[in-house]
LUMDREN-209620 format. One record per atom (N, C-alpha, C): residue in three letters; atom name; z, x, y; residue number from 1. Coordinates in nm, 2 decimals, always signed. Each point is the difference from the previous one (the first is absolute). Layout:
BEGIN
ATOM residuo atomo     pz     px     py num
ATOM     ALA    CA      Z      X      Y NUM
...
//
This chain:
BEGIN
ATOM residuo atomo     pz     px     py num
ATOM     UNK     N  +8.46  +3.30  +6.64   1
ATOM     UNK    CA  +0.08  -0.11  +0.05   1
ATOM     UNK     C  -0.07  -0.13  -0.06   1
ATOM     UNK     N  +0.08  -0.09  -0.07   2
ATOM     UNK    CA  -0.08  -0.17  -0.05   2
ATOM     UNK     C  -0.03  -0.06  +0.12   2
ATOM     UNK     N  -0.10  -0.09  -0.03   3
ATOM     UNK    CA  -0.05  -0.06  +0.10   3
ATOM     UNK     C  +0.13  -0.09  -0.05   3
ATOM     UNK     N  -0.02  -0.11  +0.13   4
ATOM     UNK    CA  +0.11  -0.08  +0.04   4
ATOM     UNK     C  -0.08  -0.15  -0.05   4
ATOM     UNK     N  +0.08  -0.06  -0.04   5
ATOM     UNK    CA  -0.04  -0.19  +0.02   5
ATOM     UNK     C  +0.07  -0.08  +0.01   5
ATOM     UNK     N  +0.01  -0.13  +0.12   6
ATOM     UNK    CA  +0.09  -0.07  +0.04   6
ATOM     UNK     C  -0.02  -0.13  -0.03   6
ATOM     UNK     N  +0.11  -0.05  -0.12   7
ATOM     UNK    CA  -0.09  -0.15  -0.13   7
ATOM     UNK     C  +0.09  -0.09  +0.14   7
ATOM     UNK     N  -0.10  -0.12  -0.01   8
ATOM     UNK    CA  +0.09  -0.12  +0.02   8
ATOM     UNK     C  -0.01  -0.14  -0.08   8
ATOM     UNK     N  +0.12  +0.05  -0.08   9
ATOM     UNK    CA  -0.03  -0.14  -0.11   9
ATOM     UNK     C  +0.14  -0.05  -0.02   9
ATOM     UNK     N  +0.01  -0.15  -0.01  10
ATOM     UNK    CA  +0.12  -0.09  +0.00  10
ATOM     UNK     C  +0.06  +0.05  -0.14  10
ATOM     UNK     N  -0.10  -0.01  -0.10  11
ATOM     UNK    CA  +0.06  -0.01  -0.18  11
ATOM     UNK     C  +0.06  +0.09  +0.01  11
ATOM     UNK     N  +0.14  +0.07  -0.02  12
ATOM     UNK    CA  +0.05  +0.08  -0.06  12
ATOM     UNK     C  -0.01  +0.12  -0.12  12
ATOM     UNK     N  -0.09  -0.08  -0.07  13
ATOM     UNK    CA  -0.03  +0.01  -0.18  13
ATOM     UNK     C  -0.08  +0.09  +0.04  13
ATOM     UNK     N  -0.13  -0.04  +0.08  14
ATOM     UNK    CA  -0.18  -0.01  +0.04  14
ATOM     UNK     C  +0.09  +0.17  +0.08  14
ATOM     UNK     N  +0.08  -0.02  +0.07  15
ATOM     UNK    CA  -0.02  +0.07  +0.14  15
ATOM     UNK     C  +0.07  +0.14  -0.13  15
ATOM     UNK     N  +0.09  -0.02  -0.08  16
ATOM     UNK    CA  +0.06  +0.11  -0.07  16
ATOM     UNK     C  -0.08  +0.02  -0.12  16
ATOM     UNK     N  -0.12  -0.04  -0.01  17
ATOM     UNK    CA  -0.12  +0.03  -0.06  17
ATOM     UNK     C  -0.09  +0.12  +0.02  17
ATOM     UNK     N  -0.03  -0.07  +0.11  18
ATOM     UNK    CA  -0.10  +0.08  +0.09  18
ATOM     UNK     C  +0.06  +0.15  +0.07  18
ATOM     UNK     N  +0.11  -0.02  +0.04  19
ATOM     UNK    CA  +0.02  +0.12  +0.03  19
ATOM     UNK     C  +0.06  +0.12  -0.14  19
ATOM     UNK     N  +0.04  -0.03  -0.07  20
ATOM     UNK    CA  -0.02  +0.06  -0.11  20
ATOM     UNK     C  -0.09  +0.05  -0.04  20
ATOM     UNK     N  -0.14  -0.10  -0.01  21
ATOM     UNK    CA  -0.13  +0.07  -0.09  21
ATOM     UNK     C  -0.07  +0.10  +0.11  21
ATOM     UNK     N  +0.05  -0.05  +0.15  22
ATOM     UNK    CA  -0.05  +0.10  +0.13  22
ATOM     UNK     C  +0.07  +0.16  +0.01  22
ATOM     UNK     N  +0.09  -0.01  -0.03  23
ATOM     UNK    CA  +0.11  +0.11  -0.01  23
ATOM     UNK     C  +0.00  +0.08  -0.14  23
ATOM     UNK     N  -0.06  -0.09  -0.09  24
ATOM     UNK    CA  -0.05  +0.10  -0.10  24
ATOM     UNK     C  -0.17  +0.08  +0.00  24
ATOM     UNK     N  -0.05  -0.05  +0.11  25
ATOM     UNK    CA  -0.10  +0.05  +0.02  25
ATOM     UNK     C  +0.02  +0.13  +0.11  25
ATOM     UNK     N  +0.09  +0.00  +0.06  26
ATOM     UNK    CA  +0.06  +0.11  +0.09  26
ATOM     UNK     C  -0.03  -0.06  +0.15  26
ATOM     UNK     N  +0.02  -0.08  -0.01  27
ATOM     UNK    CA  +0.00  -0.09  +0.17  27
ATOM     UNK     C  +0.12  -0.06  +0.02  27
ATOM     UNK     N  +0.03  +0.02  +0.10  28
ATOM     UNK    CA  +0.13  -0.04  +0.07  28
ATOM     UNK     C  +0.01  -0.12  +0.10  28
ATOM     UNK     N  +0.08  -0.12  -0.08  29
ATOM     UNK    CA  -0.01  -0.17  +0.04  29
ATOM     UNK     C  +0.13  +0.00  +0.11  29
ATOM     UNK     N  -0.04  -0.08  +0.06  30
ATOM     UNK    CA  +0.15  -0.06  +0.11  30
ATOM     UNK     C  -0.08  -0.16  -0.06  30
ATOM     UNK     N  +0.14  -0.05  -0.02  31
ATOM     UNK    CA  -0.04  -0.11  -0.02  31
ATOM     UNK     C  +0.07  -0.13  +0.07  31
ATOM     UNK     N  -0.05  -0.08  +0.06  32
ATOM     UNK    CA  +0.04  -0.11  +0.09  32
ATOM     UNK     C  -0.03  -0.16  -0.11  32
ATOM     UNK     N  +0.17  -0.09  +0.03  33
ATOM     UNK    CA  -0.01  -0.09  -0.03  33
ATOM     UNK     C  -0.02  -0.12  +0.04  33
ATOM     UNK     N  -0.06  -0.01  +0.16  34
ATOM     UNK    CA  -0.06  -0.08  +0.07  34
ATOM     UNK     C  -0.03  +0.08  +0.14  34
ATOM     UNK     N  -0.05  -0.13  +0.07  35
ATOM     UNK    CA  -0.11  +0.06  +0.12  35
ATOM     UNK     C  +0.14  +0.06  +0.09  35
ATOM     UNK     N  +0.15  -0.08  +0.05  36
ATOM     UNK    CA  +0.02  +0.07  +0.06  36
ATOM     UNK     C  +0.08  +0.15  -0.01  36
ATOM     UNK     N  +0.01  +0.07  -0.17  37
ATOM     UNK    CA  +0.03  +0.14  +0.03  37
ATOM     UNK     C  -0.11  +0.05  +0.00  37
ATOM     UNK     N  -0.09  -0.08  -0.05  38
ATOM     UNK    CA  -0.16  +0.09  +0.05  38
ATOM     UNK     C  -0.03  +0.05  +0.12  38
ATOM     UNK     N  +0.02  -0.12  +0.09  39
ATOM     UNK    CA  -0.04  +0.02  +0.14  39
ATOM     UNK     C  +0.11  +0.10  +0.10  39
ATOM     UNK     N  +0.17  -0.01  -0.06  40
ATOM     UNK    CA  +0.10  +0.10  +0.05  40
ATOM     UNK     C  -0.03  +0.12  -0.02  40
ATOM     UNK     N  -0.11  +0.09  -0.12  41
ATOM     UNK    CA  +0.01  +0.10  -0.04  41
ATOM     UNK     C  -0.04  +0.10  +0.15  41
ATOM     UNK     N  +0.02  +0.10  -0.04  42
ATOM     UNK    CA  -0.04  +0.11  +0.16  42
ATOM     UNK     C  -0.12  +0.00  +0.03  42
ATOM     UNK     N  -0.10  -0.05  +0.10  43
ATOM     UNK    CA  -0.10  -0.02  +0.02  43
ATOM     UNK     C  -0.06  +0.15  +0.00  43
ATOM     UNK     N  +0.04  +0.10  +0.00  44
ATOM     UNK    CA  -0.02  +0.18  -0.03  44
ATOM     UNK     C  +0.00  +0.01  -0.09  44
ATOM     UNK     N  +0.04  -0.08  -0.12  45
ATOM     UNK    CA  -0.03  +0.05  -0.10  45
ATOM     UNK     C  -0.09  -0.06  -0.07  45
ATOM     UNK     N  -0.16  +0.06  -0.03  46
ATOM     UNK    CA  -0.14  -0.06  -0.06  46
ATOM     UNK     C  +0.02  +0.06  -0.16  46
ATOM     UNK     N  -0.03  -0.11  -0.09  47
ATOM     UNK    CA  -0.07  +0.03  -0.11  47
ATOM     UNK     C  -0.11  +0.07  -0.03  47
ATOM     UNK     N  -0.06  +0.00  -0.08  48
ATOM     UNK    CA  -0.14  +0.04  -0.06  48
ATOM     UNK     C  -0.07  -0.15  +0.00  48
ATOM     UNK     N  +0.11  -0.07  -0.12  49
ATOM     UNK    CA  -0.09  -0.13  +0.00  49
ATOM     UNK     C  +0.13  -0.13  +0.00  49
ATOM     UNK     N  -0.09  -0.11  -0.03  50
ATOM     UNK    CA  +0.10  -0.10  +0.08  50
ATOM     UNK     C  -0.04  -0.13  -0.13  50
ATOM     UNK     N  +0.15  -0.08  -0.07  51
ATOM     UNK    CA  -0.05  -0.08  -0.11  51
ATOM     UNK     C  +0.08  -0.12  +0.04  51
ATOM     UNK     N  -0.03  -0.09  -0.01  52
ATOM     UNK    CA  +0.03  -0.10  +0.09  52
ATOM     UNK     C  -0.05  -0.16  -0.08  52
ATOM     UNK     N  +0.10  -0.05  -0.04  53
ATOM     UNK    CA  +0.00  -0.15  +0.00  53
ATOM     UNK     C  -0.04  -0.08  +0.05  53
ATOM     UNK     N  -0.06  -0.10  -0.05  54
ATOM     UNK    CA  -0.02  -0.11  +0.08  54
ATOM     UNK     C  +0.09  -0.08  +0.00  54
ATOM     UNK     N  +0.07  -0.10  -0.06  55
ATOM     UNK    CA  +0.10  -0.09  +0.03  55
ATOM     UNK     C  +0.16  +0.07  -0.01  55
ATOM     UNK     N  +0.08  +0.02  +0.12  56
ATOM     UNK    CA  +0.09  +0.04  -0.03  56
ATOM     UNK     C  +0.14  -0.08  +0.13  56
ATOM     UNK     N  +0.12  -0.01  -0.09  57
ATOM     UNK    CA  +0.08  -0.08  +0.07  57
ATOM     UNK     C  +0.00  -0.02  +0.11  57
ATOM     UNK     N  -0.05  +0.06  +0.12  58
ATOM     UNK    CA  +0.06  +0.02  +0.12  58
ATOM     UNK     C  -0.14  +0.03  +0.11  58
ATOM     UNK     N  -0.10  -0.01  -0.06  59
ATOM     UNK    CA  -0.18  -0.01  +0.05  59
ATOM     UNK     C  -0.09  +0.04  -0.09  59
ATOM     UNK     N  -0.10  +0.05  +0.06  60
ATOM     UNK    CA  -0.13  -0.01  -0.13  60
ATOM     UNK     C  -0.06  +0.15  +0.06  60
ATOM     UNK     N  -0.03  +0.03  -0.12  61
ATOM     UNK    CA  -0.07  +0.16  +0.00  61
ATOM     UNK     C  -0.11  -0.02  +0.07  61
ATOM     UNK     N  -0.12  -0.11  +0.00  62
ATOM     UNK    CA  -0.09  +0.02  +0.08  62
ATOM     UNK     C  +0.02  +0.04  +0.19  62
ATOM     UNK     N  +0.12  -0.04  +0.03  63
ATOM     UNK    CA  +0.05  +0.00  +0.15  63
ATOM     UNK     C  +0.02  +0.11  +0.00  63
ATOM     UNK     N  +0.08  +0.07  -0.08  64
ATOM     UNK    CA  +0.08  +0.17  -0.04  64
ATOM     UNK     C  -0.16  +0.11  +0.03  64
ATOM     UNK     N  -0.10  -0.04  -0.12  65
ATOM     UNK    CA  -0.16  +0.05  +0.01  65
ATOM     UNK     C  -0.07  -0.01  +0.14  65
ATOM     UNK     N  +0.01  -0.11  +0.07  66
ATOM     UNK    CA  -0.04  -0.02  +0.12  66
ATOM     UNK     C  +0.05  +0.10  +0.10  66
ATOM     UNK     N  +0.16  -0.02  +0.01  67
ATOM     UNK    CA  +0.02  +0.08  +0.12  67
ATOM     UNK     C  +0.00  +0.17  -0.04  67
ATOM     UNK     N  +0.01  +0.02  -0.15  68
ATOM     UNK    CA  -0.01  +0.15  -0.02  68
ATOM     UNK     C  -0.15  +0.07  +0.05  68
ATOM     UNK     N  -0.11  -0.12  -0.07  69
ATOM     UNK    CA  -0.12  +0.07  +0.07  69
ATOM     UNK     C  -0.02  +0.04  +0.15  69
ATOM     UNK     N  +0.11  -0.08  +0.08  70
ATOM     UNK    CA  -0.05  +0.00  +0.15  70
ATOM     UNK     C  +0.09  +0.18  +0.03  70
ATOM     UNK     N  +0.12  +0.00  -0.11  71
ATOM     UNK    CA  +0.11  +0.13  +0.02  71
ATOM     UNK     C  -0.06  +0.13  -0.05  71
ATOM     UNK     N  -0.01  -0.01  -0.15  72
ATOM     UNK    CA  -0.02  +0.12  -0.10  72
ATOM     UNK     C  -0.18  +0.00  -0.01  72
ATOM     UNK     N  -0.07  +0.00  +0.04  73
ATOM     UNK    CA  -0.15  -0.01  +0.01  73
ATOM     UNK     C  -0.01  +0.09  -0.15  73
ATOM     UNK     N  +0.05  +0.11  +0.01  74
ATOM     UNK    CA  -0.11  +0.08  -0.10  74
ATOM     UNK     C  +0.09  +0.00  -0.17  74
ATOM     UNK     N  +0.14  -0.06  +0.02  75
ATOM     UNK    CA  +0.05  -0.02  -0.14  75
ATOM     UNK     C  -0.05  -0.16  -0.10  75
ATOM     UNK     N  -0.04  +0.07  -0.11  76
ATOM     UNK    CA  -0.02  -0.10  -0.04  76
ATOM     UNK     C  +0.09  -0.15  -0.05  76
ATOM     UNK     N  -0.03  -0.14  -0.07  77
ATOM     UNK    CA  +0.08  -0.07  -0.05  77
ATOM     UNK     C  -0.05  -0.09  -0.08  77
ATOM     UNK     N  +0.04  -0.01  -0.10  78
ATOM     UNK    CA  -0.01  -0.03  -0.12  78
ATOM     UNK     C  +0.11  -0.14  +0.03  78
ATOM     UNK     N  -0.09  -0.15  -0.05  79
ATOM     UNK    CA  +0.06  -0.12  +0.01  79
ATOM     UNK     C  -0.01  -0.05  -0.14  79
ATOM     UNK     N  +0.13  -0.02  -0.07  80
ATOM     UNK    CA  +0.02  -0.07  -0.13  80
ATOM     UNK     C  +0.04  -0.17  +0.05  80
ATOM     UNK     N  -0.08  -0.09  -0.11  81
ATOM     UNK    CA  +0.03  -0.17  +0.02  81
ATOM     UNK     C  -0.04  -0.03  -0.11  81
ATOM     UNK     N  +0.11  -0.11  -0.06  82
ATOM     UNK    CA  -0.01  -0.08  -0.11  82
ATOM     UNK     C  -0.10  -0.16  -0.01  82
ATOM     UNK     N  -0.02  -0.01  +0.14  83
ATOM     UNK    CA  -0.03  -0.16  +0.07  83
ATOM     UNK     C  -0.13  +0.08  +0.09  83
ATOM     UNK     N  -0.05  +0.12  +0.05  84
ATOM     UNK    CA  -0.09  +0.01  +0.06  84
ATOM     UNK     C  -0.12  +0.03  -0.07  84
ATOM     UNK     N  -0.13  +0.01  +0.05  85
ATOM     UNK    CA  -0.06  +0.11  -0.06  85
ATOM     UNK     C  -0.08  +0.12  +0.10  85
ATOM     UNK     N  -0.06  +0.12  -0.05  86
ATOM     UNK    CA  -0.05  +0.08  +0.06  86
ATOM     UNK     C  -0.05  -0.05  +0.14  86
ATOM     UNK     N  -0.11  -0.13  -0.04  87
ATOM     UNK    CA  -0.06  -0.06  +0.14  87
ATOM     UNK     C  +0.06  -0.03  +0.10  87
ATOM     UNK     N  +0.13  -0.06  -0.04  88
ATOM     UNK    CA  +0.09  -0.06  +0.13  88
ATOM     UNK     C  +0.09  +0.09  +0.04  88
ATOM     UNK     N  +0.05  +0.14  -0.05  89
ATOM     UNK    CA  +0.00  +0.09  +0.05  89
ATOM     UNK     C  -0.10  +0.07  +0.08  89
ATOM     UNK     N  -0.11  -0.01  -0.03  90
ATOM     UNK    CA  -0.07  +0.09  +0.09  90
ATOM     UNK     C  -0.02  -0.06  +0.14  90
ATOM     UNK     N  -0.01  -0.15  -0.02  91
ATOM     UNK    CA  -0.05  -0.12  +0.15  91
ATOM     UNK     C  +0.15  +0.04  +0.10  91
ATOM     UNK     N  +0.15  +0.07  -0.09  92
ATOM     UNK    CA  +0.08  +0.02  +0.08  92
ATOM     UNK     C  +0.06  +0.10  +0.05  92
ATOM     UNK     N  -0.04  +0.13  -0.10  93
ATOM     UNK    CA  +0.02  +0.16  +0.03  93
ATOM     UNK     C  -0.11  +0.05  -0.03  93
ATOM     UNK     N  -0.08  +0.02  +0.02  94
ATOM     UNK    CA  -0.15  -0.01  -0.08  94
ATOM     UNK     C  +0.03  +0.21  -0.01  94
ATOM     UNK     N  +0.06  +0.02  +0.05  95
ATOM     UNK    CA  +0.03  +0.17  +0.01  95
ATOM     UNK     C  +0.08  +0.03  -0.10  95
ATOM     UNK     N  +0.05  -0.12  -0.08  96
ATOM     UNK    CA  +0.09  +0.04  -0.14  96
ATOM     UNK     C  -0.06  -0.04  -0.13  96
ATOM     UNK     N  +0.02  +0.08  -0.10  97
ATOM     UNK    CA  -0.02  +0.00  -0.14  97
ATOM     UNK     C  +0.06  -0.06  -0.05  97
ATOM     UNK     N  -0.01  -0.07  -0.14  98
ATOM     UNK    CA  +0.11  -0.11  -0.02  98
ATOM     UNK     C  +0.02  +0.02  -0.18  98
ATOM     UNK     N  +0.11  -0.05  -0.05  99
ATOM     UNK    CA  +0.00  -0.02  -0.15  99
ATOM     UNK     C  +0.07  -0.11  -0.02  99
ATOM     UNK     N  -0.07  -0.08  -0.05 100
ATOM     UNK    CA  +0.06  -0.16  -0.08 100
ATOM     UNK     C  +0.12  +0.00  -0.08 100
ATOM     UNK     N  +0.10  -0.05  +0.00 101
ATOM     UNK    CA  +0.12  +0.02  -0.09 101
ATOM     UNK     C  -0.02  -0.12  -0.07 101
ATOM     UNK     N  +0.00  +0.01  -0.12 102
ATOM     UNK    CA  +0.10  +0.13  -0.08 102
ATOM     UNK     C  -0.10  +0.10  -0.01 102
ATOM     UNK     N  +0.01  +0.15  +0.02 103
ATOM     UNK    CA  -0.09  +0.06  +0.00 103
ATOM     UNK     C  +0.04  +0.14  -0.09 103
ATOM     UNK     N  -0.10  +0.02  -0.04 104
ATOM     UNK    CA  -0.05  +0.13  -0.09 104
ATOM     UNK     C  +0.08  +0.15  +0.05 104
ATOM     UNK     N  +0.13  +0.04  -0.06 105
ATOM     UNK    CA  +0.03  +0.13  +0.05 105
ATOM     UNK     C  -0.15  +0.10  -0.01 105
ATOM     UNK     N  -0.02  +0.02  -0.05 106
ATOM     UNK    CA  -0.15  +0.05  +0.01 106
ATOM     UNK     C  -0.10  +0.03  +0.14 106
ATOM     UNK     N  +0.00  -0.15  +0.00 107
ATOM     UNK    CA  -0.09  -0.06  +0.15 107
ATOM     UNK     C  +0.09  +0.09  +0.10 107
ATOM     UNK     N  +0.16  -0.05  -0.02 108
ATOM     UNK    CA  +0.08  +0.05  +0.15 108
ATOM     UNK     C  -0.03  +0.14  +0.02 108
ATOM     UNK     N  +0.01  +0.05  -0.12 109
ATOM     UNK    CA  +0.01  +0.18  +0.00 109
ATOM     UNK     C  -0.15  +0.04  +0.09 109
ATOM     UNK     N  -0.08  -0.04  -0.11 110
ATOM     UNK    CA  -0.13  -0.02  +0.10 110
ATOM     UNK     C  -0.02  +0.00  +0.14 110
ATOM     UNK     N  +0.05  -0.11  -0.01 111
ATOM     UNK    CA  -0.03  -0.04  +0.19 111
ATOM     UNK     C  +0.09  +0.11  +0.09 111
ATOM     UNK     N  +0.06  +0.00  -0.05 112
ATOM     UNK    CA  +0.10  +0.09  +0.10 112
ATOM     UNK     C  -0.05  +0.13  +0.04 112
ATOM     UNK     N  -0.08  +0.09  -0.17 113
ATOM     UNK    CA  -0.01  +0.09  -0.01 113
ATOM     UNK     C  -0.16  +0.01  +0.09 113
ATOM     UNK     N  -0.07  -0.10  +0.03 114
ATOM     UNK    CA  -0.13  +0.03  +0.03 114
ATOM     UNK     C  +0.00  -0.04  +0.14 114
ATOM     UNK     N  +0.09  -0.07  +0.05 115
ATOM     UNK    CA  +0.09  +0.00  +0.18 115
ATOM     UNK     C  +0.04  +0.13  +0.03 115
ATOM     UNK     N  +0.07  +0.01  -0.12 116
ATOM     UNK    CA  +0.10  +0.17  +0.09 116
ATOM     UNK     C  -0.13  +0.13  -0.04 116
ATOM     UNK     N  -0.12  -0.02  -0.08 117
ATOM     UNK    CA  -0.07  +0.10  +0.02 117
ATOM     UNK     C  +0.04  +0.08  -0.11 117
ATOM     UNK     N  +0.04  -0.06  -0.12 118
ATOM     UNK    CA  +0.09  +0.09  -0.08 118
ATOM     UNK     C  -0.07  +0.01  -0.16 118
ATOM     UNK     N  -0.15  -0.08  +0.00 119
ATOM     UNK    CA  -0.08  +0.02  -0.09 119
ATOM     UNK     C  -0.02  +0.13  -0.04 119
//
C-alpha cells in the first residue's frame, strides 16, 4: 500500500507539480487548495506526511503546523516558503522540516523520502 501525503499549496501549477513527481515516486497525494478544505478533510483520515505552505489565500501554513503538532504528534511536515527561511520556520513549528521555493525536485524527493523512512 503507498504511503499517503496531504500537499497544502495555493499555486495550482506548484500543487500539480508536486503531486505528479510524488505519484511518480509511488506515493499517494490528496491535495488541498487552501486551509479551509484542509481543515474539512476527515479528521480519521492520517497521512504518512504532511506538506504545507506558508502563505496561502485563506491563512498561513505556520497556524496549519501549529495545530497539527498539538493533533498528529507522530506524522511528519514538511513546510515550503518563498519569503521565509528555515530559521523562522523553526521559531514557529520548530517540529517541521522545510524547503525554500523555488525548490530543487531533487531536494523534495529527498525530503520526503528520508521523512517517510524510504531511504
Amino acid at each position: 500500500m503507498a504511503k499517503r501525503i496531504f500537499l497544502l499549496e495555493d499555486d495550482e501549477g506548484i500543487r500539480q507539480v508536486i503531486e505528479l513527481i510524488l505519484n511518480l515516486e509511488n506515493y499517494e497525494v490528496t491535495s488541498f487548495e487552501n486551509v479551509e478544505k484542509f481543515m474539512a478533510a476527515n479528521p480519521y483520515d492520517v497521512p504518512d506526511l504532511f506538506i504545507l505552505d506558508v502563505m496561502l489565500p485563506d491563512g498561513n501554513g505556520i497556524e496549519v503546523c501549529k495545530e497539527l503538532s498539538t493533533l498528529q504528534k507522530d506524522v511528519p511536515v514538511v513546510m515550503m516558503s518563498a519569503h521565509l527561511t528555515s530559521a523562522d520556520i523553526a521559531l514557529s513549528c520548530s517540529e517541521a522540516s522545510f524547503i525554500p521555493k523555488p525548490f530543487d525536485l531533487n531536494t523534495l524527493i529527498n525530503t520526503v523520502k528520508r521523512l517517510m523512512k524510504d531511504e
